[in-house]
N, C-alpha and C positions, 0 to 999 in steps of 0.2 A: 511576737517580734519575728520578723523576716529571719532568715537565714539569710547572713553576711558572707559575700563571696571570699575565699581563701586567698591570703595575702602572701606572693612570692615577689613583694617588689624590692631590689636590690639598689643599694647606691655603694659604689667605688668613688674611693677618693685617695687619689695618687697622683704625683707631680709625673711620675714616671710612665710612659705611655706602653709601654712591654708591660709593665704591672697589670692594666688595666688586658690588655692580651692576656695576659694568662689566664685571669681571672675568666674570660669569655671563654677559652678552650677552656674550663673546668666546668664552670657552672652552665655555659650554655652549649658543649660538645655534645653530640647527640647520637652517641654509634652502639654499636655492638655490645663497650665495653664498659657502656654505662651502666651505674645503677641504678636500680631505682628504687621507688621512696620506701616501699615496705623491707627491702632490704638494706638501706640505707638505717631505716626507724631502729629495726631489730638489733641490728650493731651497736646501735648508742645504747640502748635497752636493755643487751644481752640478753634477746631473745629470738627463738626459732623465728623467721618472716614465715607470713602469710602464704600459703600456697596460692590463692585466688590474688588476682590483681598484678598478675606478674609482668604485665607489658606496658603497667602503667608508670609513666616515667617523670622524672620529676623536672619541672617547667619554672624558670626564674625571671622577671623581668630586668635584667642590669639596664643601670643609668649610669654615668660617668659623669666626674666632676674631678678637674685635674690643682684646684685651689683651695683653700679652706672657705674662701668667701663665696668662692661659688657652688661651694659645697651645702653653706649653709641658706644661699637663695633658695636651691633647688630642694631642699625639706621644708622651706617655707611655702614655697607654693605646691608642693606635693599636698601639705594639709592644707591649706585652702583650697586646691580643690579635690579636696576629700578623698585620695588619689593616698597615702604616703606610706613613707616607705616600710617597711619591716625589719630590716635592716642594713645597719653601714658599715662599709668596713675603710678603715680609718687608718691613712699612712698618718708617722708621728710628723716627719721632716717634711717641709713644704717649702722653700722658699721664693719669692719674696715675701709673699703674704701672713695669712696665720697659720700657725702650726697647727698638726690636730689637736691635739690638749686644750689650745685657745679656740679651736672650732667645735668641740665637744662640748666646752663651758657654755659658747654662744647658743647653739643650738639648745641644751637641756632646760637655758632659761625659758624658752619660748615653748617647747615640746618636750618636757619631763619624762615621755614615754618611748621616747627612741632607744632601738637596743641597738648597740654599738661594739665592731670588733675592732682595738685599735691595735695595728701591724705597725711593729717596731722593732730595730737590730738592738735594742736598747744602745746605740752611739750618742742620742741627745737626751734621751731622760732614761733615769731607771724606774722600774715597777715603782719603786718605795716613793721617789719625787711626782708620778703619774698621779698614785694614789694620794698625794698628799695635795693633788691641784684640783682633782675633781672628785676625792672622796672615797668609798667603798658605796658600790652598788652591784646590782643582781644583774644590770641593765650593763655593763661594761665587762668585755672578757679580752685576752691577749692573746696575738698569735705572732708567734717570734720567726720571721725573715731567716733564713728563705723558706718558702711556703714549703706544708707538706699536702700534697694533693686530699686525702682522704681529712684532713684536720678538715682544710677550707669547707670540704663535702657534709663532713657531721657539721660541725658549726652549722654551717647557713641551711640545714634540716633542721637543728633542735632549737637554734633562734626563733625564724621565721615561726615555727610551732608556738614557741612561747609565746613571744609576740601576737600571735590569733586567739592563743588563752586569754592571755590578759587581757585584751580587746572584748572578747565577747565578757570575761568576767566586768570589767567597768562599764558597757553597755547594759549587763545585766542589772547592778549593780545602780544605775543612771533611771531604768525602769522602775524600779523599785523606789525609788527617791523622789520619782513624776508622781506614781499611783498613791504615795505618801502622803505629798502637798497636794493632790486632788482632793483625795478623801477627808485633809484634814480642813480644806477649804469647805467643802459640804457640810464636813460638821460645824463648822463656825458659823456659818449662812444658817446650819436648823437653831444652832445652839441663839443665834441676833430673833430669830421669827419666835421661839418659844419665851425670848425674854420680853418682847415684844406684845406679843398673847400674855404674858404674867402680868406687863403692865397695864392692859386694856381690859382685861380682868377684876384687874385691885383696882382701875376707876370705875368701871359698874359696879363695885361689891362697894363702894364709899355711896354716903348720903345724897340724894338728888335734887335738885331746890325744883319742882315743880308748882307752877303756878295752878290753884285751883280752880279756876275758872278757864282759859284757854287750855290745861297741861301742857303748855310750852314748858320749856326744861332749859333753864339756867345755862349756862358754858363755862368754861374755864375764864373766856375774857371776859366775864359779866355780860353778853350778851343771849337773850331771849331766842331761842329758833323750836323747832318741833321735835315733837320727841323723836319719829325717824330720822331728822335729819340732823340729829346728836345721836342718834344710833348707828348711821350709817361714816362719821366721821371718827369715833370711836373704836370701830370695832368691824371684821372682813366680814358683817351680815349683811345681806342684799334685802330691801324693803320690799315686800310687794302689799298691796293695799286691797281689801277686801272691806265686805261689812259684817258683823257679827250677827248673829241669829236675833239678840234682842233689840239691838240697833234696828234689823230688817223688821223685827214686827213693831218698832215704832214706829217708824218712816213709813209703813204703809197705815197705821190709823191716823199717822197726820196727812195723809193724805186724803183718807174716808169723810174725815173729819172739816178734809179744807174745802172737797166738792158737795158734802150736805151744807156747810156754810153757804 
């Protein structure tokens, strides 16, 4: 299986147009004072970073989506074309439209595998009623207004990660489930040819009505043909036709026999 290119595709979704700004000065700011990924990893980790890879910095694609319904277009055609995203981060208050709670329901019917951050001051829903609309999952985490810069920074490193885990695990997982019903299709195709040979078997091993005079051989629908040609309807042998040794020394004294006549 190919190696799968690493997925930093982001969607924002906020009515508020500063939201979506800040978000780009954070995850797409590019200076001095960035971190980057190995040091970013190590933090969440609590562990030393990499000495090697230090310049390597970490790269997000944001999408912007300021409604719920157009929130929920744009991951539908993100996975159509094969394109989607890794993760959303998700205002609760929207209006006119849907809220995110009703755009997180819409969306996980269609794509169960979105991982989602929903931002909220808790003013229209609490955690306890969030959780009570869409559940407990691994796939949904909070982050409470006003943003703290390094939160936004770990999240959308340890998501985006899981998110490429879990990917390659049910791709892996998808492989394994093809090479399954391949093989169990082979065996079924040897297991039909072998029960096929058992049958064509056990009708050579039964009695054969052979006429003594022509050796024509009876059939199944009562009709008369040749013995090859009930051999070859019977059974994967190929006829070829020769003359026996005592065959050939009769055919030549009738033949001795036809020109001294």
């Amino acid at each position: 299986m190919a190696e799968e290119k690493y997925n930093n595709r982001v969607l924002i979704v906020d009515d508020n147009p500063s939201i979506h700004d800040d978000f780009r000065k954070i995850l797409e700011h590019d200076d001095e004072h960035d971190t980057n990924l190995d040091d970013l990893l190590a933090e969440v980790l609590g562990e030393d970073p990499a000495p090697a890879d230090k310049e390597r910095k970490i790269r997000y694609k944001l999408d912007h989506a300021y409604q719920g319904e157009e929130a929920y277009e744009k991951v539908l055609l993100a996975e159509e074309e094969k394109d989607p995203y890794a993760l959303l981060f998700m205002d609760v208050r929207m209006p006119p439209g849907w809220d995110g709670v009703r755009t997180i329901k819409e969306i996980w019917q269609k794509h169960p595998y979105n991982e989602i951050v929903i931002c909220t001051a808790y003013s229209d829903y609490s955690w306890e009623e969030i959780l009570a609309e869409l559940g407990t999952s691994d796939q949904l985490q909070f982050l409470r207004k006003p943003f703290d810069v390094v939160s936004i920074k770990q999240m959308a490193l340890a998501i985006c990660k899981k998110w490429n885990l879990a990917r390659r695990a049910r791709n892996y997982v998808q492989d394994l489930e093809n090479d399954v019903e391949i093989r169990t299709k082979e065996l079924n195709d040897k297991i039909a040819e072998l029960e096929k040979a058992f049958q064509e078997i056990n009708e050579l091993q039964g009695i054969l009505p052979i006429c003594a005079w022509c050796m024509k051989v009876r059939s199944d629908d009562n009709f008369w043909v040749k013995v090859d040609e009930y051999i070859s309807n019977h059974t994967k042998a190929e006829i070829s036709h020769g003359i026996c040794p005592d065959c050939y020394d009769k055919m030549l004294l009738e033949l001795e026999e036809s020109k001294d006549g």
